[in-house]
MIVO-222785 format. One record per residue: x, y, z of N, C-alpha, C, CB in turn. Coordinates in pm, whole numbers, plus 50000, padded with zeros to 5 digits. Glycine has a CB too. Example, Ala and Ser with C-alpha at 12.3 -4.5 7.8 and 13.67 -1.06 7.14 Angstrom:
2
513194943150780512304955050780513204967050780511314955350905 512854977550708513674989450714512905000350787514084994050572 
END
This chain:
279
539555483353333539375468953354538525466553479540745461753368 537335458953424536565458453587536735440453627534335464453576 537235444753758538085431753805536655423553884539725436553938 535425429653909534575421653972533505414153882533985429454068 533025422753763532595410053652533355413653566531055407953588 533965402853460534335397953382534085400453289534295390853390 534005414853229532845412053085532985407652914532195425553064 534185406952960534935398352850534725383552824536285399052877 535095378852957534345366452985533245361252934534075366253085 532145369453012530765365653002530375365152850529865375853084 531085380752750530435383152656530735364952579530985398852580 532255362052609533055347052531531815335352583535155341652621 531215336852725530655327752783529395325552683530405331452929 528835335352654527395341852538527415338352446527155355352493 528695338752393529255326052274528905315152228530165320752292 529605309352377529965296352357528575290152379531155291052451 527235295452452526495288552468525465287352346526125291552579 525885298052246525365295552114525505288152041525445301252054 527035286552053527895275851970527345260352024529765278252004 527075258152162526625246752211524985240552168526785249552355 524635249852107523165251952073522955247251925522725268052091 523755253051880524125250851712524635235151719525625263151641 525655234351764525875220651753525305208051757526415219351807 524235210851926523655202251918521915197351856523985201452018 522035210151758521345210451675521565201251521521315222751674 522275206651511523255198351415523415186951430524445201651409 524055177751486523985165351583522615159651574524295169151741 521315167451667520205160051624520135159251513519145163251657 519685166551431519815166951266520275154451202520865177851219 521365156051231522075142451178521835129051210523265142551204 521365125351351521075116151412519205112251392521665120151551 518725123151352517375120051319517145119251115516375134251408 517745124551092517665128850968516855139850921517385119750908 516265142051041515265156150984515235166751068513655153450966 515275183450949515585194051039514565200151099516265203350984 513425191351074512155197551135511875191251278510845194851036 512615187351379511705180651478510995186251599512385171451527 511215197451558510015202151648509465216851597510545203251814 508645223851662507895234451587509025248051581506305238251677 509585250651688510885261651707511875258751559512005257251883 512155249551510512745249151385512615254151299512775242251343 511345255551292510755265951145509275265551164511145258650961 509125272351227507055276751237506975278551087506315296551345 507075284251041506685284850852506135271950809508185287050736 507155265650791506835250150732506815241050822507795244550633 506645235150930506615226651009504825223650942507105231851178 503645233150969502555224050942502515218950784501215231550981 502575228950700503255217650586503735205750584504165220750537 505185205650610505495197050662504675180150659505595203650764 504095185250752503295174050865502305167550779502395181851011 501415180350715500705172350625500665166650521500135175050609 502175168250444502725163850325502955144250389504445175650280 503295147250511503575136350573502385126150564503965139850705 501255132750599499935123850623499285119150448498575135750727 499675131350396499725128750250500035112250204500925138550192 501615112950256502525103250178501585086450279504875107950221 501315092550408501005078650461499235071650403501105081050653 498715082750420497475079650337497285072350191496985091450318 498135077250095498395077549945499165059149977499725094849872 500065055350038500575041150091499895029450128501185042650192 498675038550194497795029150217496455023650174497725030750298 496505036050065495475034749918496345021749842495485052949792 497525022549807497985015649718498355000649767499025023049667 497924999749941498054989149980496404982749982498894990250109 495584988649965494504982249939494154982349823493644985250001 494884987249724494834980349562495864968449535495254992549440 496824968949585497034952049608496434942249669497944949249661 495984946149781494984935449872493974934249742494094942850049 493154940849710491974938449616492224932649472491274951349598 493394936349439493914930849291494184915449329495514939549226 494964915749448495044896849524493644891649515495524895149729 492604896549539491244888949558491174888149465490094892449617 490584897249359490204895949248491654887449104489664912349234 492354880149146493474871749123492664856949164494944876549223 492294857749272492354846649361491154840249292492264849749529 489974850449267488544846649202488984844449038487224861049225 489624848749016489884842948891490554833048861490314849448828 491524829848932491774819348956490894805648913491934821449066 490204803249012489124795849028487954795548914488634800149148 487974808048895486784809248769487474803548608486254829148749 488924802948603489454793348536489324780648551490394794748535 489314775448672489054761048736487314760648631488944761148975 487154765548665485704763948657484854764848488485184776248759 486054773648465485554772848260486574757248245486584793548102 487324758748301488114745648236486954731948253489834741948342 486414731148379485734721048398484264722248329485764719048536 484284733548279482874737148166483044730748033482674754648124 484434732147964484624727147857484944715747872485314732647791 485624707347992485144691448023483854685647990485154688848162 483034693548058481754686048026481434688747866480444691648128 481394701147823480914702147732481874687047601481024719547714 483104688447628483504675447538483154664547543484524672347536 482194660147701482114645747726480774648047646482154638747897 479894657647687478834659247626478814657847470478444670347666 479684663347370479524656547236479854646147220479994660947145 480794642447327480934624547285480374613347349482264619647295 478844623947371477834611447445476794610647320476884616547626 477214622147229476314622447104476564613046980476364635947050 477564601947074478134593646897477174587546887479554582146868 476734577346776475764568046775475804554346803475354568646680 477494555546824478284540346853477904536747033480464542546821 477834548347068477484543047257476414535747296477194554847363 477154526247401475694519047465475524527347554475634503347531 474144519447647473354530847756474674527247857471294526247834 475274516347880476364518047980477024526747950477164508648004 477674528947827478904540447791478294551847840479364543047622 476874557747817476724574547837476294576148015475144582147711 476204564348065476084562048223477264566848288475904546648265 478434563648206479864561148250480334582248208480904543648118 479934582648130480224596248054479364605448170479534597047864 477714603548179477214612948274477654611048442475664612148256 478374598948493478704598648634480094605548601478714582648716 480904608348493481884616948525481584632848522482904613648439 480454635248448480144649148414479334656948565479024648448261 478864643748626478454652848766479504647148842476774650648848 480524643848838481984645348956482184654948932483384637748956 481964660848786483024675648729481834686648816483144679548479 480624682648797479204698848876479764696549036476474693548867 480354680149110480704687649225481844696949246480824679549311 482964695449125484594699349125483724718149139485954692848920 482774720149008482704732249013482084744649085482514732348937 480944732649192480604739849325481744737749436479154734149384 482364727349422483744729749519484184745449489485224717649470 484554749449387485444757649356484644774849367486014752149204 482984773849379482444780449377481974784349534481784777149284 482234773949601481704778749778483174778849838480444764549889 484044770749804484744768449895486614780349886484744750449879 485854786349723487164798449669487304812849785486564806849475 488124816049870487814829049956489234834349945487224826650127 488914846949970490754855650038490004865150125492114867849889 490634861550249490434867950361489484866650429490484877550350 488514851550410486754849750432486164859850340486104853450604 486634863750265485654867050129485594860950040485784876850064 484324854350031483544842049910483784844949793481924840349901 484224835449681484094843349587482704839349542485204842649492 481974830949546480134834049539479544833249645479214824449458 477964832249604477114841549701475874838249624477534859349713 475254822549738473904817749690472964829949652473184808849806 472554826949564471474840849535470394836249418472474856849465 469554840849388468254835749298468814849949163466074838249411 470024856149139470084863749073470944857348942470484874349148 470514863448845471224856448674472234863948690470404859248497 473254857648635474564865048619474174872048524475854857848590 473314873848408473084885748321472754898748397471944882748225 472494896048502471224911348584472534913948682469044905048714 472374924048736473484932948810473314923748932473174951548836 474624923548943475034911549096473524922649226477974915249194 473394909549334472884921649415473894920049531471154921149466 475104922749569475974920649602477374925649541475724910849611 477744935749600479434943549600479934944149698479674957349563 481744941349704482514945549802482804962849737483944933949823 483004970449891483614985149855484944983649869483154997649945 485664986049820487204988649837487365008949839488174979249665 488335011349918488775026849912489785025449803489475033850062 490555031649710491685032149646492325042549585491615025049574 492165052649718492505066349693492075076149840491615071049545 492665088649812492625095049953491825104549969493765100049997 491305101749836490105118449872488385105649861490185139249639 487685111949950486225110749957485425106849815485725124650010 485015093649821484595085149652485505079849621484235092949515 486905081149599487305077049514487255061249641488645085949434 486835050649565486075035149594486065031849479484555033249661 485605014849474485545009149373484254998249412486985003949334 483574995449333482224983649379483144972249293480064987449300 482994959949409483604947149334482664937549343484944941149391 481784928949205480344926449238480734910749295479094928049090 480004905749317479724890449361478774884049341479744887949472 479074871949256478294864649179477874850849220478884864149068 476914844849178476434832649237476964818049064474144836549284 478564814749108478784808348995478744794549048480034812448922 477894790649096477544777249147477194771449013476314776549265 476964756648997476754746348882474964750048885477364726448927 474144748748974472964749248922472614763648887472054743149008 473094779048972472734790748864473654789248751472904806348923 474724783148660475024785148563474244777748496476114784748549 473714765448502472334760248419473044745248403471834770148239 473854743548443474474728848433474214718948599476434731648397 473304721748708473144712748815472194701348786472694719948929 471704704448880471124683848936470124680448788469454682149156 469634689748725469024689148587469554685948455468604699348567 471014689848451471834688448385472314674648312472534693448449 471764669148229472214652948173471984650948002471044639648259 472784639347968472734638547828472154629647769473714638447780 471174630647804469824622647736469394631347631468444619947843 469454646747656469794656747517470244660047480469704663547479 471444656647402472414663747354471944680247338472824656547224 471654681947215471294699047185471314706047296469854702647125 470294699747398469674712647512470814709847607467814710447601 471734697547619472904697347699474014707447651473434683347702 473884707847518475304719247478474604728947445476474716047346 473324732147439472874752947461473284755047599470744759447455 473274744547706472894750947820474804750947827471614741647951 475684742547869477104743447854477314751347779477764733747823 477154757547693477344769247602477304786447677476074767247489 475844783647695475614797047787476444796547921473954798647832 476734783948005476664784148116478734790748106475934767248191 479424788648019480934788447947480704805447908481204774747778 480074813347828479324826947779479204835047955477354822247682 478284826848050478154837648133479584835948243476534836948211 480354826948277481464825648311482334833848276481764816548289 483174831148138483564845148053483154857048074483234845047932 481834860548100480784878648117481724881648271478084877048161 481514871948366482294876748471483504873448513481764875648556 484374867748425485834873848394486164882148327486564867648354 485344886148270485584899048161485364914848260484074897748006 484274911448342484554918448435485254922248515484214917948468 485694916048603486964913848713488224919648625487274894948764 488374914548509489304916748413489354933648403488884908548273 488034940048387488284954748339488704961848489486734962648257 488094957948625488524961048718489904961648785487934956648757 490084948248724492194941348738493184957748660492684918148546 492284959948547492684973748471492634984848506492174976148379 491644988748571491515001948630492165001348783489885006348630 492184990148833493464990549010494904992148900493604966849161 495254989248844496544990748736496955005248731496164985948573 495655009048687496155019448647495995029448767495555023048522 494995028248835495105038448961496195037649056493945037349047 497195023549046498175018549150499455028549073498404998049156 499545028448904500655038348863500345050148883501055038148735 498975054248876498775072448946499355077149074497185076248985 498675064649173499015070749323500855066049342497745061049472 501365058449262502865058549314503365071049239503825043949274 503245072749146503685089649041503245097549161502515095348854 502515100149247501465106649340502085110749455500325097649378 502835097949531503175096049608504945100149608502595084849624 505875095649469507185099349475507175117149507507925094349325 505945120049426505885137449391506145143449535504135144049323 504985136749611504685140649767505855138849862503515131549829 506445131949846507805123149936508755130049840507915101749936 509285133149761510245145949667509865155949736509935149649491 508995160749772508535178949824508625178749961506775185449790 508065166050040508215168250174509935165850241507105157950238 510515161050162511775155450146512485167650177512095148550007 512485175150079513005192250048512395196850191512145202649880 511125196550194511135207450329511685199250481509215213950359 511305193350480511475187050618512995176150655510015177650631 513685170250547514695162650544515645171850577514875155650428 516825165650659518245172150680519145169650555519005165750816 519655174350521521005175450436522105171050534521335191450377 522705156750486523475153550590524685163850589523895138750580 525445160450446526735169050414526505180950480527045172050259 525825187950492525445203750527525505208050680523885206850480 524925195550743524805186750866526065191750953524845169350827 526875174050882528245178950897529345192050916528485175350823 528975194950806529725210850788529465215450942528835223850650 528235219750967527975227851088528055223051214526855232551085 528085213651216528815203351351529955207351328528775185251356 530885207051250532635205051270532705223051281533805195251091 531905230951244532055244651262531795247651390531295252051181 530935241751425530665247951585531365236951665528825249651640 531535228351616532565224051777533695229951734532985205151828 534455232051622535535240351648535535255651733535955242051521 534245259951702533675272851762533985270151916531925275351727 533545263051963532975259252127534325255352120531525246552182 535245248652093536935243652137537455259652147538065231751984 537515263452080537885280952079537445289152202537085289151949 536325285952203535455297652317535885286852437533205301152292 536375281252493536655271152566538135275352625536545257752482 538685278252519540605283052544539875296552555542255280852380 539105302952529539435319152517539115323652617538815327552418 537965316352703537445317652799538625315952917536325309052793 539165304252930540375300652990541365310152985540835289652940 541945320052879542555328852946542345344652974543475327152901 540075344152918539995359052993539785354753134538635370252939 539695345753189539385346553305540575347553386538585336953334 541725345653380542865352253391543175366553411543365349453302 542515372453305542895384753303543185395253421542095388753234 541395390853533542145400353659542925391553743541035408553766 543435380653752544455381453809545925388453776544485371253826 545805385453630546955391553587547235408053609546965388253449 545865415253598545745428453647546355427153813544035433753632 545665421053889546325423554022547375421554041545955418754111 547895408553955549555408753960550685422053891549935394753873 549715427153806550855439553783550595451253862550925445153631 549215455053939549105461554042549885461754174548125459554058 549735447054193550745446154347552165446754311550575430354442 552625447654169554475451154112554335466254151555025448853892 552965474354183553195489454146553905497754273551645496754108 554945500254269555295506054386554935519454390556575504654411 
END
């Protein structure tokens, strides 16, 4: 028995400071929810980890700018309903400036409502935005010919994947119904309301196939994203239950090494006390 170190002691002391280690490992664990928080946890997977992480935040914020953009392109359609609706206004006042029963007052009364309706539909054409983005855009270009004008949207996390969102000039005089516009001709008043209703439709039909493809890229990247957040979950998440377990194991550990310690350190006294009995 060596009465000047303890080595019983120390070895219990060696213990317990493991047990204190474990625990409060455990403890963080539990209190953070994750067993990865720092690199000593597991060099293996910690950079994994991390980038599964940047994964999941990237892929979140793709799918938050396919809502932002599905909202705009909502918002322009919107309006571009305003705007066929007030197309087929005119176009009805317009056949019923074609009766033969009207005086020149009646089709006076018919054309001062049909240009209240060309200001309703440049209202709706300058003054439509989400976010200060117009939904037109004075321009000398036919809505038949490729807008010269796109917003880029990102809607995805790898390099290209974008979307071009065009912008059109649906003002009353490029659709062919402005300050020229009157029913002194019938015919050439309803070819031109005709086409002007035709190219309206061309660019909702558009927006429309775009509204389809954010649809469908918004169900890819969430399928995308559970996958990514399932895997990083597994590596990097704590298991609470498991957690637990090893907290209540090691503080019982450390309560133990605590009493055991308490009575090797006893021990050489107790040696000297049966020494000094030795006659």
């Amino acid at each position: 028995m060596r009465l000047a170190h303890n080595m019983y002691s120390l070895s219990i002391y060696k213990t317990y400071k493991g047990r204190i280690s474990d625990e409060a490992r455990a403890l963080n664990n539990i209190t953070t929810g994750s067993k990865l928080n720092s690199a000593k946890d597991n060099a293996g997977k910690i950079g994994r980890n991390e980038t599964l992480k940047i994964q999941v935040l990237a892929t979140d914020a793709a799918g938050k700018n396919i809502q932002d953009t599905n909202s705009m392109i909502q918002t322009f359609d919107g309006a571009l309903q305003g705007i066929n609706d007030n197309l087929c206004r005119i176009k009805e006042l317009t056949v019923s400036a074609g009766s033969a029963d009207l005086k020149d007052e009646d089709k006076k009364i018919i054309q001062s409502e049909i240009d209240s309706i060309k200001k309703s539909i440049n209202d709706l054409a300058n003054n439509t935005e989400f976010n200060d983005i117009k939904l037109s855009e004075s321009s000398t270009t036919s809505l038949n010919e490729n807008p010269t004008k796109t917003i880029k949207s990102t809607i995805g996390t790898m390099d290209g994947e974008s979307i071009e969102i065009p912008v059109f000039d649906v003002s009353a005089e490029n659709l062919g119904v402005g300050n020229s516009f009157d029913i002194s001709n019938v015919d050439v008043s309803l070819k031109s309301v005709d086409k002007a209703i035709q190219m309206v439709s061309k660019v909702r039909s558009k927006y429309g196939s775009i509204e389809n493809r954010l649809d469908g890229t918004a169900d890819y990247l969430s399928s995308k994203d559970i996958s990514i957040q399932s895997a990083q979950s597994r590596i990097g998440d704590a298991d609470i239950a498991e957690e637990m377990m090893k907290y209540s194991k090691s503080q019982l550990l450390v309560n133990s090494s605590i009493g055991l310690m308490a009575q090797s350190n006893n021990f050489p006294k107790d040696v000297l006390n049966i020494l000094g009995n030795v006659k």
